[in-house]
C-alpha positions in Angstrom: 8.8 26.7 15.3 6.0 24.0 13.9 6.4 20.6 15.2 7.6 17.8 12.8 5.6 15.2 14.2 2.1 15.7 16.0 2.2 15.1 19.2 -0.2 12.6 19.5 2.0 10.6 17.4 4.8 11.0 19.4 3.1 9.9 22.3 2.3 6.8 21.1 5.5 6.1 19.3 7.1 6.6 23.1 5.0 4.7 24.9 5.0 1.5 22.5 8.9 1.8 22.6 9.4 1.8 26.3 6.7 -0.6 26.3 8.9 -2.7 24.5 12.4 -1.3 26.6 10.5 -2.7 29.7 9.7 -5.9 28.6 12.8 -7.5 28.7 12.3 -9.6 25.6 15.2 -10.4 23.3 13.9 -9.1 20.0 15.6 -10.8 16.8 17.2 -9.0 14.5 14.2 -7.0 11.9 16.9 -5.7 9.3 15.9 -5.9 5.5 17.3 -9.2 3.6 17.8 -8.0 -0.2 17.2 -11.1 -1.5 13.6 -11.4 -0.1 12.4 -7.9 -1.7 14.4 -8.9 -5.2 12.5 -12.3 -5.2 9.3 -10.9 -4.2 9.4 -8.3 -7.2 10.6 -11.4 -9.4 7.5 -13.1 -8.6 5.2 -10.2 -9.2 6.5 -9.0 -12.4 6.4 -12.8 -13.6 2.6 -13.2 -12.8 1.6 -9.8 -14.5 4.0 -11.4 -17.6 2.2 -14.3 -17.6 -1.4 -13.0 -17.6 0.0 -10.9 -20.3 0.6 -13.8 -22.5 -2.2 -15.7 -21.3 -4.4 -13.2 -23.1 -2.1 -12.9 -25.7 -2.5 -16.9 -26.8 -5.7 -17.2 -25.6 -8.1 -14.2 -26.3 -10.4 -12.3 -24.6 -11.6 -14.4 -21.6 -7.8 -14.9 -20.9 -7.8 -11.0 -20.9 -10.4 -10.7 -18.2 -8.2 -13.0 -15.9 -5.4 -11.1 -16.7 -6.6 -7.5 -15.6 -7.6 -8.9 -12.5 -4.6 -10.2 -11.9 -2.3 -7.6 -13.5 -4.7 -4.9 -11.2 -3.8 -7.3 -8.1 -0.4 -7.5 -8.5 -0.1 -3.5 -9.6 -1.1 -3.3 -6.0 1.6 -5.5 -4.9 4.4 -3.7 -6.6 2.6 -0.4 -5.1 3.4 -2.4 -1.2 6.5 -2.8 -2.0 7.2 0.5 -3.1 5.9 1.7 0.1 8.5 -0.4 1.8 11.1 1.1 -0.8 9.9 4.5 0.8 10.7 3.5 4.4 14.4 1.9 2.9 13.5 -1.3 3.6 14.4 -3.4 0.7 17.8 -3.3 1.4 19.9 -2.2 4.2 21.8 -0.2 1.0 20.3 2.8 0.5 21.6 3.0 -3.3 20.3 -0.6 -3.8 17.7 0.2 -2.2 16.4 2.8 -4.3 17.6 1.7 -8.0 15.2 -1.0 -7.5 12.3 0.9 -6.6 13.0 3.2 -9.5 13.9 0.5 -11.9 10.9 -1.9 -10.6 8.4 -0.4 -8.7 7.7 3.7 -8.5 8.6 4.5 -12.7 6.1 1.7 -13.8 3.8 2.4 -11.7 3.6 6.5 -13.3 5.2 7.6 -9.5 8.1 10.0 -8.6 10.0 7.5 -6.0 11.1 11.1 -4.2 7.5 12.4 -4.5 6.3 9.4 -2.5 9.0 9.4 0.3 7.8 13.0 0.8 4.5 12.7 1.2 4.6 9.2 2.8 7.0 10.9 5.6 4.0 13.7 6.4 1.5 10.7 6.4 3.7 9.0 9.7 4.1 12.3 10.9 0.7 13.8 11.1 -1.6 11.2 10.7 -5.2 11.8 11.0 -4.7 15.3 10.9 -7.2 16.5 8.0 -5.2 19.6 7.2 -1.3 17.5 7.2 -1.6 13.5 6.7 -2.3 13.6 2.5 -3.8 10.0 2.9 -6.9 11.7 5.3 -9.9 10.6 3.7 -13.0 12.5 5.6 -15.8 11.0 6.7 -18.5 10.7 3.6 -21.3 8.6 5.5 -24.8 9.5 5.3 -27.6 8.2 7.4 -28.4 4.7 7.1 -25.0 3.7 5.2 -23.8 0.4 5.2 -20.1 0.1 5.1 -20.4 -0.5 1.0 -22.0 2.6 1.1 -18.7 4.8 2.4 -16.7 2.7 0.0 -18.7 3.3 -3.3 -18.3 6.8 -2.6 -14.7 6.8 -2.0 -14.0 4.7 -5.0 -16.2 6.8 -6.6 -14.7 10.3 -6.1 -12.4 11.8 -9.2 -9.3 12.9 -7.4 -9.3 9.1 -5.7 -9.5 7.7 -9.3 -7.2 9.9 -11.2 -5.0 9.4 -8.0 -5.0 5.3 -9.0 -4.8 6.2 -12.8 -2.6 8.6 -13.3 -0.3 8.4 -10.3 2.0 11.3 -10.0 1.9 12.1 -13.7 -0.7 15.2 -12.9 0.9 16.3 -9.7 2.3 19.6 -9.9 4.7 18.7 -7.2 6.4 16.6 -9.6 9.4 18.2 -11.6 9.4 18.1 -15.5 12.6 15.7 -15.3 10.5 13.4 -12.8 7.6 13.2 -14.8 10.1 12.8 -18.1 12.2 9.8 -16.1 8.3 8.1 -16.0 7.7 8.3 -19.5 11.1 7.2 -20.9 11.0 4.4 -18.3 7.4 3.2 -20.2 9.1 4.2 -24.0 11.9 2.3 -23.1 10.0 -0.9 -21.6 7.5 -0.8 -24.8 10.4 -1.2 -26.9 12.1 -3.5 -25.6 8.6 -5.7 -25.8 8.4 -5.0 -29.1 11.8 -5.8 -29.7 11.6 -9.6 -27.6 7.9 -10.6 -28.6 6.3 -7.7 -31.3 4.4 -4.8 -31.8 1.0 -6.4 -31.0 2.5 -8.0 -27.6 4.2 -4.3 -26.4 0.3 -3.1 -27.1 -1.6 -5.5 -25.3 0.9 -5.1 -22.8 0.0 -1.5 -22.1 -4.0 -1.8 -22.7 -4.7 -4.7 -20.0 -1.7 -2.4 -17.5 -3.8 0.6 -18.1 -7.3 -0.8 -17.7 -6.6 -3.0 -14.4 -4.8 0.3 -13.0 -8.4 2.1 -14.0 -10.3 -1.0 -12.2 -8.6 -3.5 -10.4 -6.3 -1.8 -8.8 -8.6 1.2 -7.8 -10.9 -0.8 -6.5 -8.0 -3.0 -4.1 -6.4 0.0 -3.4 -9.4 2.3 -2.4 -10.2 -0.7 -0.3 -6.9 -1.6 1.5 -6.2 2.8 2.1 -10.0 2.7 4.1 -9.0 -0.4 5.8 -6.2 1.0 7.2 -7.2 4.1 9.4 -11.3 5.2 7.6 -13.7 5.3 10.4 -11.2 5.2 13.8 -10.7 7.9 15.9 -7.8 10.3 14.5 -6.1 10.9 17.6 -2.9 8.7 17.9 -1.8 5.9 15.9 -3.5 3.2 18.2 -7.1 4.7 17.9 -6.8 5.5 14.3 -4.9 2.6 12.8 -5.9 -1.1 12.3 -3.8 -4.4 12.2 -5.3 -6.8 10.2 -4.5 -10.3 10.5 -3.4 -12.6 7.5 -6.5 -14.1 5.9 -4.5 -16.2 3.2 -6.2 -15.7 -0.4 -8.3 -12.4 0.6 -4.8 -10.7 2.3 -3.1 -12.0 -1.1 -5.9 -9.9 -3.2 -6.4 -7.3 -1.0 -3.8 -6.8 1.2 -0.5 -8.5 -0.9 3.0 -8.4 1.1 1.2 -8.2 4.4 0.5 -4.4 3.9 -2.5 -5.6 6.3 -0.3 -5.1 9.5 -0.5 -1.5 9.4 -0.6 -0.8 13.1 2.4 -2.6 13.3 3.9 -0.8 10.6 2.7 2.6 11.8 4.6 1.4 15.4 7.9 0.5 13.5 8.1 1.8 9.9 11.2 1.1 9.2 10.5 -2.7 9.8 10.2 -5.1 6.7 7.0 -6.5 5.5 7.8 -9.9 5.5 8.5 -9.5 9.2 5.7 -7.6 10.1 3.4 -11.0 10.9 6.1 -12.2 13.5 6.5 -8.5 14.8 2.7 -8.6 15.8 2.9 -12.1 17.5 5.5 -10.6 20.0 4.0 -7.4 20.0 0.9 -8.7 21.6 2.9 -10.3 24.3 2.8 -7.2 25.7 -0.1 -5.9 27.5 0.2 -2.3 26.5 -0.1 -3.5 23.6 -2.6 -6.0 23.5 -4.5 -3.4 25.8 -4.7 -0.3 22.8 -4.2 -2.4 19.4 -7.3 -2.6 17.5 -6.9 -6.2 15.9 -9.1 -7.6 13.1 -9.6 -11.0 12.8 -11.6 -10.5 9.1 -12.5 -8.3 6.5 -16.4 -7.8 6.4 -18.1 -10.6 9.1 -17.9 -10.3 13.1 -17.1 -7.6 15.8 -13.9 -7.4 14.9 -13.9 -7.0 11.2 -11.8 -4.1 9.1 -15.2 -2.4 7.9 -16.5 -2.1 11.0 -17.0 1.6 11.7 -17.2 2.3 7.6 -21.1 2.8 7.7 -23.5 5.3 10.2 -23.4 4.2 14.2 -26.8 3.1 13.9 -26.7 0.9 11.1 
């Protein structure tokens, strides 16, 4: 019978959890608080609002401001569904989910089931070209700097119309799934037009369609490559990064500390918010402090997230 879970992922899930068994430490409770995901989502939808009507009143300038910080906060909502995935907005299930529908996976053109799926095979085999759907293969060339690798990711069709279109072209989604996605937008457009005009509900949908075919690409090709691009796919510890919180550049690349992806890898079912203080006593532990690889910055030093992007050479 094929394994669930490859085995190197196992191994490393074992050893990090006796790790911790052996420690002794009294670990505080890491359960979801409903509030904190509710408020977060508040504050998301409220800044993609307001850059909304800041190009609304104030024209086309306004407009560029807004895409990039519609496309920033797209990626935001697009964390949170990830945590949504794992059930950890809210220690509800049902809660849980009727807010990533209503908030997060609908708006932004995914299938809320579709994503758990494939999100589960991710955990389960990652690394693993043929299993882990969020495998991106090696595309350096000789000479390559690490923009190099990137321009080429964020270059590729599939990648973009991934960003784009979401799950609206999968054929793994169901009619009704894909329906549920458009009513959710026909709905929301009226209800715009309805509270603030035609001409609002239209600019509305232009700036959320162009920063999800720029903005958001671009942060989200980044933060998927920062993640696990250019490690060693053999376990989670050798082909996952944590990247510590870098204040404004986490915000725009990284938002909800998605950045703590080891971490996450280690404990999925762990809330964002807590990941930052579930890496402090993580590394604590010497098995853990021994096998994580930790970056301290995004592009400059020996222990920056693009290290390992461009050829060995360069």
């Amino acid at each position: 019978m094929h394994s669930t879970t490859s085995p190197l992922v196992a191994a490393d899930l074992a050893a990090i959890h006796s790790s911790v068994a052996a420690s002794g430490h009294v670990w505080p409770s890491l359960q979801p608080r409903t509030w904190q995901a509710l408020a977060d989502i508040a504050l998301d939808w409220g800044i993609i609002w307001l850059a909304v009507w800041g190009a609304f009143t104030m024209g086309r300038w306004a407009a560029l401001v807004a895409v990039i910080a519609i496309g920033n906060r797209q990626r935001a909502l697009g964390n949170l569904l990830h945590d949504a995935a794992h059930r950890n907005l809210s220690t509800r299930p049902s809660v849980n989910d009727r807010t990533a529908y209503l908030f997060l996976a609908a708006p932004l053109f995914n299938s809320l089931t579709l994503y758990r799926k494939q999100h589960a095979k991710h955990h389960a085999w990652l690394g693993d070209p043929a299993s882990d759907p969020d495998f991106i293969p090696n595309v350096v060339n000789k000479g390559d700097r690490w923009y190099h690798a990137y321009a080429r990711v964020l270059k590729d069709p599939s990648t973009w119309a991934g960003s784009f279109f979401g799950h609206l072209l999968s054929k793994e989604v169901t009619a009704w799934q894909r329906l549920g996605v458009l009513l959710w937008w026909a709905i929301y457009e009226a209800l715009l037009t309805v509270a603030f005009g035609i001409h609002f509900a239209l600019l509305f949908g232009l700036l959320w369609m162009i920063a999800r075919a720029t903005v958001f690409h671009a942060i989200t090709t980044f933060r998927e490559m920062t993640d696990h691009y250019g490690l060693d796919p053999r376990g989670i510890f050798t082909y996952t990064r944590d990247i510590l919180d870098r204040r404004f550049v986490s915000t725009l690349l990284h938002p909800h500390h998605n950045g703590y992806h080891l971490t996450h890898h280690l404990f999925p079912h762990v809330p964002y918010y807590r990941l930052p203080e579930l890496h402090a006593r993580l590394e604590q532990l010497p098995f853990f402090a021994r096998r994580a690889i930790v970056c301290h910055a995004y592009f400059g030093g020996t222990r920056a997230a693009v290290n390992g992007w461009g050829a060995r050479h360069a």
